[in-house]
BALOBA-1460 file (C-alpha; in Angstrom, 3 decimals):
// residues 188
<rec num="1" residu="x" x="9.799" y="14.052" z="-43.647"/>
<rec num="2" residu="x" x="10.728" y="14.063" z="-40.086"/>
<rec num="3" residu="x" x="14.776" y="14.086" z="-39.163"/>
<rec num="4" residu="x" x="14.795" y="10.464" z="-37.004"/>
<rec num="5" residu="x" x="18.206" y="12.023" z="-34.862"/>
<rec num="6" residu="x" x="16.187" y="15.266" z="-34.002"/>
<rec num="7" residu="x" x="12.642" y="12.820" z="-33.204"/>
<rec num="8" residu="x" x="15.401" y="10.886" z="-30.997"/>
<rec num="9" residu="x" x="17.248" y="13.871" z="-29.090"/>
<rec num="10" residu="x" x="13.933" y="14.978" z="-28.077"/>
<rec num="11" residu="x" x="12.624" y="12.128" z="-26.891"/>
<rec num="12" residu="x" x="15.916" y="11.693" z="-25.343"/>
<rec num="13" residu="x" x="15.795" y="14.942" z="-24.389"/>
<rec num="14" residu="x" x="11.964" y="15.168" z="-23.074"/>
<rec num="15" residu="x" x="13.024" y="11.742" z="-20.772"/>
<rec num="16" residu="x" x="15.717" y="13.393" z="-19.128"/>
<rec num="17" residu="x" x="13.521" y="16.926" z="-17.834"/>
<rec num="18" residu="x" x="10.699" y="14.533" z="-16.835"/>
<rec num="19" residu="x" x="13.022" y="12.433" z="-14.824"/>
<rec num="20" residu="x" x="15.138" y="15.126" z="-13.284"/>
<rec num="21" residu="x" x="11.779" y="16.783" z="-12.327"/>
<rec num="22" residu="x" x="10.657" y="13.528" z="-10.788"/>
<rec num="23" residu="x" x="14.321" y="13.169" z="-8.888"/>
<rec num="24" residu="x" x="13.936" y="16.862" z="-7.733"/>
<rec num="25" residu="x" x="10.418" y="16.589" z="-6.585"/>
<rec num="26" residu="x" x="11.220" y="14.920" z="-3.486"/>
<rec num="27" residu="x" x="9.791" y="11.151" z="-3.565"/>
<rec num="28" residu="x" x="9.606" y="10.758" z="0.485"/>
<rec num="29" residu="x" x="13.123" y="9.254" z="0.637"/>
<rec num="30" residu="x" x="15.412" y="12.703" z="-0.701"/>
<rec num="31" residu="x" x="18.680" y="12.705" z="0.454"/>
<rec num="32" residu="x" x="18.575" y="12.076" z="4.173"/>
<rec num="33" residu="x" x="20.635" y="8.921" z="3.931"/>
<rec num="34" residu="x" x="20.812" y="5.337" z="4.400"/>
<rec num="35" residu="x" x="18.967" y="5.645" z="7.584"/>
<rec num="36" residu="x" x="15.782" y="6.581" z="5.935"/>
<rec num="37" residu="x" x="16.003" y="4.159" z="3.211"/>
<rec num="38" residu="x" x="16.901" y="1.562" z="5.687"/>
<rec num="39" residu="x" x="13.486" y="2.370" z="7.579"/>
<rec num="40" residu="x" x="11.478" y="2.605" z="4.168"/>
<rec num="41" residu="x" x="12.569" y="-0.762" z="2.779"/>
<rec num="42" residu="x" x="11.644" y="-2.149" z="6.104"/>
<rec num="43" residu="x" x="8.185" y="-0.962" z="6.493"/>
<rec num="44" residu="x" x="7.696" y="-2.113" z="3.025"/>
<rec num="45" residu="x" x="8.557" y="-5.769" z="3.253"/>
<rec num="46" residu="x" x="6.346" y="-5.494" z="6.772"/>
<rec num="47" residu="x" x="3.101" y="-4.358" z="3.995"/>
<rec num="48" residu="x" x="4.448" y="-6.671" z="1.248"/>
<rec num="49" residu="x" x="4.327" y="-9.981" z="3.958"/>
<rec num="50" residu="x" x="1.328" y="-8.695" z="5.277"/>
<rec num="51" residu="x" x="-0.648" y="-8.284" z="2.021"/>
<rec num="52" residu="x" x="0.776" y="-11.133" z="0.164"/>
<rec num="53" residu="x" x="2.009" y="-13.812" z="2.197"/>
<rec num="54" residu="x" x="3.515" y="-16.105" z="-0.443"/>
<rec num="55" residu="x" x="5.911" y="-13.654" z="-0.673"/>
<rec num="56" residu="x" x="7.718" y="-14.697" z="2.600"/>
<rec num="57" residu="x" x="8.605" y="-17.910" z="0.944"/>
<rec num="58" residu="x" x="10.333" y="-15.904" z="-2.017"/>
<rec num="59" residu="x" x="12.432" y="-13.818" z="0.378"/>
<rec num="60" residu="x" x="13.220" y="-16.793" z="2.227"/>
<rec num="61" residu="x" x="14.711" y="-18.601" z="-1.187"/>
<rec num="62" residu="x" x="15.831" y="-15.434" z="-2.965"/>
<rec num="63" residu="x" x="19.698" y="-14.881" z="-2.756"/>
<rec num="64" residu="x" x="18.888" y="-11.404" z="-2.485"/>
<rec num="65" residu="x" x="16.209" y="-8.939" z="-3.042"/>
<rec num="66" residu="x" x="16.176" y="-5.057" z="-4.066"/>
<rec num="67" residu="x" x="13.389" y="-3.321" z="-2.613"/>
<rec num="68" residu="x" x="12.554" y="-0.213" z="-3.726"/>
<rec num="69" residu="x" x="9.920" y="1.449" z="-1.497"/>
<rec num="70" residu="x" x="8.168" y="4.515" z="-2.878"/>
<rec num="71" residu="x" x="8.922" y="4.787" z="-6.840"/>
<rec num="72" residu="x" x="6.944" y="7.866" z="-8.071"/>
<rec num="73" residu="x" x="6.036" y="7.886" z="-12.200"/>
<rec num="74" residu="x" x="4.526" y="10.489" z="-14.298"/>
<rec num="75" residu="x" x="3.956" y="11.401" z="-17.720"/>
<rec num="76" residu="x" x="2.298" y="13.650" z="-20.056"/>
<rec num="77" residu="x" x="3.050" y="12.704" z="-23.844"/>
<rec num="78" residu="x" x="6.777" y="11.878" z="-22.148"/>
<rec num="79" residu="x" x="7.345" y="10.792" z="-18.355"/>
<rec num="80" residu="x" x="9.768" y="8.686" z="-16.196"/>
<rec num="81" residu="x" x="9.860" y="7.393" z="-12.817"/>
<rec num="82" residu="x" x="12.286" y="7.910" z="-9.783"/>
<rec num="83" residu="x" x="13.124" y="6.066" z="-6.964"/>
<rec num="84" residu="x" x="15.636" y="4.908" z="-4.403"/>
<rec num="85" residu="x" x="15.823" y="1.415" z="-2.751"/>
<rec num="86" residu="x" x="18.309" y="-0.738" z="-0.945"/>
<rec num="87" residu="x" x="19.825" y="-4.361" z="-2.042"/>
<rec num="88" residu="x" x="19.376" y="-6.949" z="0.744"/>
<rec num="89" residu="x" x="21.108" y="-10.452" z="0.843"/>
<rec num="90" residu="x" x="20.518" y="-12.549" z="4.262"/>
<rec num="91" residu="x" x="18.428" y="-9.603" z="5.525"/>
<rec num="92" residu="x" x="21.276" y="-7.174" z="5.336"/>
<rec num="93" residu="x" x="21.536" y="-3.898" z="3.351"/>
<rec num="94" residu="x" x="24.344" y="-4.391" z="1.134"/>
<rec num="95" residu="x" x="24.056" y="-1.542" z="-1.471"/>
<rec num="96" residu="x" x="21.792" y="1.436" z="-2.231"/>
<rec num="97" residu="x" x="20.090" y="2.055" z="-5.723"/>
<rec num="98" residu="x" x="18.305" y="4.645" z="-7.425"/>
<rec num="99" residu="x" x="15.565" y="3.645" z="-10.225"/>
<rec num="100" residu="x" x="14.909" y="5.477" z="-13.273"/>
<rec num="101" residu="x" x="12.844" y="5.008" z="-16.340"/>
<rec num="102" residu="x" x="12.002" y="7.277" z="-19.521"/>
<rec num="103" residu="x" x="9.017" y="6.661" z="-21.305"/>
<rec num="104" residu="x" x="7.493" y="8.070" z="-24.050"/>
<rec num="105" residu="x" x="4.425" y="7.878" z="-25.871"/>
<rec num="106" residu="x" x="0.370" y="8.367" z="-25.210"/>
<rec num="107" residu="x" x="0.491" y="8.695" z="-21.816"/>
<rec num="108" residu="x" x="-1.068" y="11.243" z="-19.204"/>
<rec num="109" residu="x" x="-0.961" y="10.656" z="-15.113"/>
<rec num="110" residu="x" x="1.065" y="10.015" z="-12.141"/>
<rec num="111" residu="x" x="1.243" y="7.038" z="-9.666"/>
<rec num="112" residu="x" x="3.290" y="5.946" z="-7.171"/>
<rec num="113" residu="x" x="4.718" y="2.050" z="-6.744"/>
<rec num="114" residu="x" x="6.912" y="-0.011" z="-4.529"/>
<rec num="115" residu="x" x="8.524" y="-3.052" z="-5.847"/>
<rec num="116" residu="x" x="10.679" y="-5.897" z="-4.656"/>
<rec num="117" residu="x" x="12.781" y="-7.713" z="-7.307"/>
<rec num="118" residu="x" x="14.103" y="-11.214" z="-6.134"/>
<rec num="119" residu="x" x="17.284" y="-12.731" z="-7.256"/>
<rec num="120" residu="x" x="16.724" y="-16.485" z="-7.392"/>
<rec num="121" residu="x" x="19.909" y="-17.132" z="-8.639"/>
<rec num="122" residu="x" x="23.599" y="-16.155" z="-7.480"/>
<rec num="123" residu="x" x="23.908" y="-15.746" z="-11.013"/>
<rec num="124" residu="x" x="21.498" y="-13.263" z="-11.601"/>
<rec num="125" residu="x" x="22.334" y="-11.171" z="-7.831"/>
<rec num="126" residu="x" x="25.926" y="-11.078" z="-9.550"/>
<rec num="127" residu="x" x="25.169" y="-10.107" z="-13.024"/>
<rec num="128" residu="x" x="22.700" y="-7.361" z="-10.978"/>
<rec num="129" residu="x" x="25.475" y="-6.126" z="-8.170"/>
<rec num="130" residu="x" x="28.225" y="-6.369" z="-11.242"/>
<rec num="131" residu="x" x="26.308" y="-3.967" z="-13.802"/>
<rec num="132" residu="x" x="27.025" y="-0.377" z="-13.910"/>
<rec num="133" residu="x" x="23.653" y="0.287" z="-14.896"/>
<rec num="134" residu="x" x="21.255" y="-3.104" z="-14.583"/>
<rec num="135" residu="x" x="18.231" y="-2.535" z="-16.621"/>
<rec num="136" residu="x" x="14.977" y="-4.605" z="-16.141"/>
<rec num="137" residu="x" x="13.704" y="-5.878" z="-19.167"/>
<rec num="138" residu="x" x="10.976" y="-8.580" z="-20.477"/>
<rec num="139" residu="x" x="12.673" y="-11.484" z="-18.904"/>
<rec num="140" residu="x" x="10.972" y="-10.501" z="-15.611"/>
<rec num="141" residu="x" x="8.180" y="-12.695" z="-14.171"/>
<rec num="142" residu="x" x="5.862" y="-10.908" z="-11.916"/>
<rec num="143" residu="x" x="4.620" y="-12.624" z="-8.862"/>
<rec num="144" residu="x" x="2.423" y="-9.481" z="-8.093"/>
<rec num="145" residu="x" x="0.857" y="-7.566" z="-10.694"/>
<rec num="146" residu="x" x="0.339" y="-3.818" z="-10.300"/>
<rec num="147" residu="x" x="-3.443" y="-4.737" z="-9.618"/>
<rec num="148" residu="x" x="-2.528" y="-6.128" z="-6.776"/>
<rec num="149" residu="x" x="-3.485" y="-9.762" z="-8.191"/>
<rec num="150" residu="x" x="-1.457" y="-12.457" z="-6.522"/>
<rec num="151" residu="x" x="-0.242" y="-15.130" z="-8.664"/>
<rec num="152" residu="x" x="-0.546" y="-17.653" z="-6.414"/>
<rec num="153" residu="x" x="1.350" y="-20.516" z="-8.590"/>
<rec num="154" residu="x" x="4.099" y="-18.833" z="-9.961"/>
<rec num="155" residu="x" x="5.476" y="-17.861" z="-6.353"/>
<rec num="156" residu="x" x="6.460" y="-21.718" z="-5.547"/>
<rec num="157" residu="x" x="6.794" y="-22.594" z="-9.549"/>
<rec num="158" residu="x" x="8.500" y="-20.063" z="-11.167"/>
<rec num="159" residu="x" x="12.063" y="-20.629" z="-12.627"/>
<rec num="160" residu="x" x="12.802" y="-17.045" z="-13.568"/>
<rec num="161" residu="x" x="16.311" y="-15.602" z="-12.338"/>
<rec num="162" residu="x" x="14.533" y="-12.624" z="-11.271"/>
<rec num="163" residu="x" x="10.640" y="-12.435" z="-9.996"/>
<rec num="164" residu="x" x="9.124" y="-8.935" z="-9.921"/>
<rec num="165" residu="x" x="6.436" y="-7.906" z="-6.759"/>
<rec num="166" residu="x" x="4.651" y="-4.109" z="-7.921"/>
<rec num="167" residu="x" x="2.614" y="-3.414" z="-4.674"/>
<rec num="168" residu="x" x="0.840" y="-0.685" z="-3.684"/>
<rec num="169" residu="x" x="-0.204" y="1.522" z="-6.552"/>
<rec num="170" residu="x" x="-1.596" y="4.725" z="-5.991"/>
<rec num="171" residu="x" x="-2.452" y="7.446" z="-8.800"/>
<rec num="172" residu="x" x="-3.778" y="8.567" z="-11.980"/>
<rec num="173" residu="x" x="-2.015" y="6.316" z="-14.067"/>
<rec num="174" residu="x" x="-2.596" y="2.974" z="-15.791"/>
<rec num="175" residu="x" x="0.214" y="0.345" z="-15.492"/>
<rec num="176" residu="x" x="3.486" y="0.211" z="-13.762"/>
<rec num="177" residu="x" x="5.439" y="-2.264" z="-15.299"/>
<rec num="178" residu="x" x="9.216" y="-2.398" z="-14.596"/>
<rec num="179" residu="x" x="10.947" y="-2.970" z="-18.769"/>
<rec num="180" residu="x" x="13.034" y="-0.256" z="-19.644"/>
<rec num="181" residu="x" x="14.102" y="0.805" z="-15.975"/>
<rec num="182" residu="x" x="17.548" y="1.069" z="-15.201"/>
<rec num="183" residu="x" x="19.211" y="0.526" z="-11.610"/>
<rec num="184" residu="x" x="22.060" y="2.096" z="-10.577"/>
<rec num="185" residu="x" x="24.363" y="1.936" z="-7.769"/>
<rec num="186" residu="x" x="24.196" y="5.224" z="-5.065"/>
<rec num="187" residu="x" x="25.790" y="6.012" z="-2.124"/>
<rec num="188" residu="x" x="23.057" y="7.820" z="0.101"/>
């Protein structure tokens, strides 16, 4: 019979290496500031209008929105994904965050994501910008699936605190879906 507090502290354990290796693996933004996150979160709400322009009416309602530009996931049996982003309310960087996620399972591959969440609410921006460690869970509606398919609808209908975009996928990997990832405050 398997011990259920070892099967944990390895998982546990397993989730941490992959996503240290993913932190230390340089995901394009590393640690040369604010300046280069700044750029990065720009370019990528330039692609994310571009390619899905229903998504300019989101911004334009959103309280805020946390972009993160170029999250990079991998996994073989375990795997994680790291990434670092910047919090914008009336266009203006606010905060910096880092992204990470454990995962665990069957799962082989590596991709690479960006993501927008939007705050609809000031509830929800403060509950976010309040947490120590906000994680994303099922209460998330996507407004852009990590196809690419735009849900046309939901983008003027939706009445979710927080709407998901996942844009941009590239990789060997099947999925990028944002439950279970945790965002936490940095300073660049």
């Amino acid at each position: 019979m398997k011990n259920p507090t070892l099967s944990r502290r390895f998982f546990t354990l397993g989730a941490l290496a992959s996503t240290s290796a993913l932190a230390a693996c340089g995901n394009g933004v590393g640690g040369r500031g604010s300046q280069t996150i700044d750029a990065r979160v720009r370019a990528t709400l330039d692609e994310m209008y571009r390619s899905y322009p229903n998504t300019v009416q989101l911004a334009q309602k959103a309280n805020g929105m946390l972009v993160m530009p170029l999250v990079t996931e991998a996994g073989l049996g375990l795997g994680g994904a790291y990434g670092r982003g910047a919090l914008l309310v009336d266009d203006i960087t606010v905060d910096y965050y880092s992204v990470l996620k454990g995962t665990g399972g069957l799962q082989i591959g590596a991709q690479q994501y960006a993501h927008v969440l939007f705050f609809m609410t000031e509830e929800a921006l403060l509950g976010f910008r309040r947490s120590p460690g906000w994680a994303a869970g099922a209460d998330l509606e996507y407004v852009i699936s990590d196809r690419g398919d735009s849900v046309e609808a939901a983008t003027t209908t939706a009445l979710a605190p927080v709407l998901a975009a996942v844009f941009g996928r590239a990789g060997l990997r099947v999925g990028a879906t944002l439950e279970g990832t945790k965002y936490t405050r940095i300073i660049p």
